[in-house]
Structure formats: structure tokens, C-alpha cells
N, C-alpha and C positions, 0 to 999 in steps of 0.2 A: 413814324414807321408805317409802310403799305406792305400789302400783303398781296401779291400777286400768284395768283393761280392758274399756271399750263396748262389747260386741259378739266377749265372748271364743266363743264358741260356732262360730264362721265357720271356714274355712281359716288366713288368718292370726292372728285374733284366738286359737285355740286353742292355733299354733304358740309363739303369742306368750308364754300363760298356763304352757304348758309346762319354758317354756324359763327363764322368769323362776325359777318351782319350783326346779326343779335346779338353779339357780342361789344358792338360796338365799333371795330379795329375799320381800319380805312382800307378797301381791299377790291383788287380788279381781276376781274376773272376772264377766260378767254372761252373760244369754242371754235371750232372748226367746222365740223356736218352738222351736230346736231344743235340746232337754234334756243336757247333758252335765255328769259329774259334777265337784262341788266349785262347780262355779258359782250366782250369784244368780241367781234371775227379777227381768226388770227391762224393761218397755218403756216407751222415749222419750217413746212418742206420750202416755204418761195417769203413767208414773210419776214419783218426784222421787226422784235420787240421792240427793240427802242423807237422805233417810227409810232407806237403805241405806248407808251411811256418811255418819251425822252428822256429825262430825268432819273430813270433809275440810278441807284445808287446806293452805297453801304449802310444806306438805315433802314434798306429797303428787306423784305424777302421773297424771296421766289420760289414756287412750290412747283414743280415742273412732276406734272400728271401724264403728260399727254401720251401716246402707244397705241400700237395694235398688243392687244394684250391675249386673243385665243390662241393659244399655242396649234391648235388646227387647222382654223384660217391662216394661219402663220407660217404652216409649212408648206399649204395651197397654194400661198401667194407670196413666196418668199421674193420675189422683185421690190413689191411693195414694201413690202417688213422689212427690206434693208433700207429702203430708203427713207422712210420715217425711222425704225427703230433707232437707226444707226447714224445714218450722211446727214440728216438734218438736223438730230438729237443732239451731237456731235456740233454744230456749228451755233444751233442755241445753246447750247453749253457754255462756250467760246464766249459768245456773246453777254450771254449774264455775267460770267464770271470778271469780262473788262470792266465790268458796272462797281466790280468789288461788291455787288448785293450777296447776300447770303442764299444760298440753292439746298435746297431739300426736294432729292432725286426720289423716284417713287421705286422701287426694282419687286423685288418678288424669291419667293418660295423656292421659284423651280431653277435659281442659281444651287442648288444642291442636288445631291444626286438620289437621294430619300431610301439608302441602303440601311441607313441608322436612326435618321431620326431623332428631334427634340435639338435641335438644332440651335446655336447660340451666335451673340455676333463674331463669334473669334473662331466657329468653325471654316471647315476649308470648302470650298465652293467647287464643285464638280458636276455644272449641269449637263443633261443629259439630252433637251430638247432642242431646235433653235430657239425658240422664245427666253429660254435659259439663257441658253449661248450671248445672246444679243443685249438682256439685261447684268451678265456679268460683265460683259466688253465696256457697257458706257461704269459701269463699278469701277473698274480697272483704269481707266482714260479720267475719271473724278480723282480717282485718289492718286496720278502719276503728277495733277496737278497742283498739286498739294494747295487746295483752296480752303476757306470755312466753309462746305457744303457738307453734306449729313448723308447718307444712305438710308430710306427704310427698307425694312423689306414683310412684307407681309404673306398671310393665306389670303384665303378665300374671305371676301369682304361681303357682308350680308345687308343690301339698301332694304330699302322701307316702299318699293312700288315695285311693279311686275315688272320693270327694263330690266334690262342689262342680264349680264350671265349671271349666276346665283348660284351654288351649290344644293341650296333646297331645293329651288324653282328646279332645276333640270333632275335633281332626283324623285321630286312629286310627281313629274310630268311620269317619270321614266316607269313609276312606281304603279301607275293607271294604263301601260301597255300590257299587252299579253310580251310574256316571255322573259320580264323584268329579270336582271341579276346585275346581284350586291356581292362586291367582292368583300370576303370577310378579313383578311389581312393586307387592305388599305389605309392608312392613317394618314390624319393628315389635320390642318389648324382652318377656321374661320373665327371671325369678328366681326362684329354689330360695326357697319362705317360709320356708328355717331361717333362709337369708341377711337376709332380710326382718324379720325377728323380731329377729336381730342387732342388726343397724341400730336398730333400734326403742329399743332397750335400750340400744347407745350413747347415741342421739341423749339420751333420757332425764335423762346426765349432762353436756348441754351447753345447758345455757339460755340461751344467746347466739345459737343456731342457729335462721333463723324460715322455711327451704323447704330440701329436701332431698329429691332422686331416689335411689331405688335400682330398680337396674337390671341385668341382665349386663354384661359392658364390650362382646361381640356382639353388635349386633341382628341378626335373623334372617329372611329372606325366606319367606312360605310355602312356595314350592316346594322351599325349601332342609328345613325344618323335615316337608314332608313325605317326603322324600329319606332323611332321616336318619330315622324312623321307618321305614323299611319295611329300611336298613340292621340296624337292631338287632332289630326284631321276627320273630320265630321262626314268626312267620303271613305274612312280606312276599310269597310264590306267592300271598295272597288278596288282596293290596293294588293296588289302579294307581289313576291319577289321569291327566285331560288340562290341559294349561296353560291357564290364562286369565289376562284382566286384571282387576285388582279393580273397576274401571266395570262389568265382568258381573256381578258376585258381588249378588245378591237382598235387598240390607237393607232394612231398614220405613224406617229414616232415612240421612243419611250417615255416612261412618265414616271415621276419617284413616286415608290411604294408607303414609305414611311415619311411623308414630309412633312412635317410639324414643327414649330419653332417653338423655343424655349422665351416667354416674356420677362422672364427674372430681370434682368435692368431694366427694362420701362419701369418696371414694380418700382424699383428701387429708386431709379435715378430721376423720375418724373413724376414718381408718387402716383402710379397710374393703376387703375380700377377698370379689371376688364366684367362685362357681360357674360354670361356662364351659359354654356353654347346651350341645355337646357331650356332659357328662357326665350334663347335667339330664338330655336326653332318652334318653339309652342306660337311664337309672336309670328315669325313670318307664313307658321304653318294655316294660321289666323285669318292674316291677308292673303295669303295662295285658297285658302275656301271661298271666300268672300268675292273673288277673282276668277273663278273658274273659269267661265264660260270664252275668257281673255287666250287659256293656255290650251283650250282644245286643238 
């Protein structure tokens, strides 16, 4: 069995490529822009996997990462985001699935509409953004083809270096401007990606499984998540923040108030052990000190 990784180059998709190594498992991972070593060059939009593993096939898996995944940039440059999220996504899709390999699709939170909240895999999907939009459509086009491919869908995923988007990172930063505000009734999930990567590599050896959250088993309110960042941070005299409500907060589209997923099956059905957001943020609040001088 290989393990092939869409989009190993990203936050999770790295963690993922990593983890699987030390692990032992036989695994090829791809990249597209950003160069990192042992990976393939490979884009959706113009290339064909199989011309990079011919051989795929049923004993194979395929973890397909790859996205524009900021819902801002996303609605900036919606040419682009259909043509990856969608027309190409769409035709590797196709592609994997003649292989008969097994696909574990990566999707997201903001397939919900975050009016309620705590969200399970058998809730109904009402997103509100495009980035939503375009991760329910390839949802909807997976399961019309009734294959062994899996759905996860996650929050906010917390790496372990100053790239990529962050939840902490961008409210640390936001937290050391003048004029700082925390909406106080936003909720919503994050996960440590080792956790995530985990999960990923369970799920792997359960082809029965066809949607799956992983999530902290806490969700976290902004103001709470900024609280505890100025707790652990060794800069919190430079930090303040005034309350708000998420209806104030400046988005280009809307955004779910309440979005957090319920991990109760992973618990269960994978025996999975999440990270307790707590520890997440003491740890990356740790590395965002350490780092400063990076995020000015």
C-alpha cells in the first residue's frame, strides 16, 4: 500500500507527508508553488497523476489536499478558485477514482452555515461563503459517485512554524495593533495538524468510513482564544483588544458565527485523542514569542 499526498507541500499536507515517513508507510507527496524537499512537481490544473504514478491502483491511497483555501483571497480572485477549486479538482477526482485507489478529500467547516453550531457528520450543509460553496460542490460530485472516498472536514488547523494561515498567528499579530477587536460571540474549532495528520492515517485503514470531523473536543470563542494568548505570551503589556460582536467584524462575504464541529465519531470510531486547544495555544503562543521579529 502507498500513500499519496495532493498537495503535500501545505500545512497539513507536509504534516501529513512527515508523519507517514517515520512511520514507515511507502508515500509520495506532490507540490505545486511551494518547493519542499522529496516531493513531486505536480499541478491539477494541466497535470495527470498517473503520468506520476502510473500504477496507481486499489491498494493504493490518495489524500487529495490541494485548494486555495482563504475564503478572501477566494472571493478576490474567484477566476482562479473555480479553476482549481472546482474544473480541475473535478477532473483529478475522475482520475483517481478510474485507479479504483481509495480518495480522502480534505473539505472544511465553512460547508455549514455556523447559525447553530457543534456540528456532526449527519448535519446539513448550508454554506454561506464561496470557499464553502466550492468545498460542498466537490462533497456533492464525491458522494453522486458513490466511490470508497471519505470526506473530512475540519476547523482551523494549528502547524508548528510561522507559515501558512493560523488562527493564533493572525490573532497575535491583530492582538499587538492599535484598535484590536474580539468578537465575543464567535465560536468556532481548531486542531494541533499532528492531530490531524493522525486522523488522516487512521482514517486510511478504514474504508467503510465516508465523512469524518476532526476537531478539538473544545470550541473556542474569540475573545476567549484572545485571553489566553496574552495569558501565555511573554509580550501580553503590548497586547489589548476591545469587545465586539462578529456582525461588526469587516468580511468581503459572510462568515459562520458558530462553527465548530462535534468530534464524537473520530472519538469513537478511530479511537482518536484530540489535543485540548489550552495546550495548542500555550505551545504555539511559545513559538509566535520566539518568532517575533518574523510577524512585524
Amino acid at each position: 500500500m502507498r500513500l499519496v499526498i495532493v498537495g503535500a507541500s501545505g500545512v497539513i499536507g507536509f504534516t501529513l507527508y512527515n508523519s507517514a515517513k517515520v512511520l514507515g508507510y511507502n508515500v509520495i507527496g506532490t507540490y505545486n508553488n511551494k518547493v519542499r524537499e522529496g516531493l513531486i512537481k505536480y499541478d491539477i490544473r494541466f497535470d495527470s497523476l498517473r503520468a506520476i504514478v502510473p500504477d496507481l491502483g486499489s491498494n493504493d491511497i490518495v489524500y487529495f489536499l490541494s485548494a486555495y483555501t482563504n475564503p478572501s483571497w477566494i472571493y478576490d480572485n474567484q477566476a482562479a478558485a473555480y479553476s482549481l477549486n472546482l474544473d480541475a479538482t473535478k477532473r483529478s477526482i475522475n482520475e483517481i477514482l478510474e485507479t479504483k485507489a481509495r480518495l480522502v478529500f480534505m473539505s472544511s467547516v465553512e460547508i455549514f452555515d455556523g447559525n447553530q453550531g457543534n456540528y456532526n457528520e449527519q448535519s446539513t450543509p448550508n454554506p454561506l461563503n464561496l470557499y464553502g460553496r466550492m468545498k460542498y460542490e466537490i462533497e456533492k460530485y464525491l458522494t453522486q459517485k458513490k466511490s470508497i472516498s471519505c470526506i473530512v472536514r475540519t476547523g482551523w488547523n494549528i502547524g508548528w512554524g510561522i507559515e501558512g494561515r493560523c488562527v493564533i498567528k493572525l490573532t497575535y499579530k491583530t492582538l499587538l495593533r492599535h484598535g484590536a477587536k474580539m468578537a465575543k460571540d464567535n465560536i468556532f474549532s481548531i486542531i494541533d495538524v499532528r492531530d490531524t495528520a493522525r486522523g488522516l492515517l487512521k482514517l486510511g485503514k478504514k474504508p467503510s468510513l465516508k465523512i469524518c470531523h476532526f476537531a478539538s473536543t473544545q470550541p473556542v470563542v474569540r475573545t476567549e482564544l484572545a485571553e489566553l494568548i496574552m495569558k501565555f505570551s511573554k509580550y501580553k503589556d503590548l497586547m489589548a483588544y476591545q469587545v465586539g460582536s462578529f456582525s461588526d467584524m469587516p468580511y468581503s462575504e459572510p462568515r459562520g458565527r458558530r462553527n465548530h464541529l462535534d468530534n464524537s465519531f473520530a472519538k469513537s470510531a478511530l479511537k482518536m485523542n484530540f489535543n485540548p486547544v489550552k495546550e495548542i495555544v500555550k505551545q504555539k503562543v511559545e513559538l509566535l514569542d520566539n518568532k517575533i521579529e518574523f510577524l512585524k
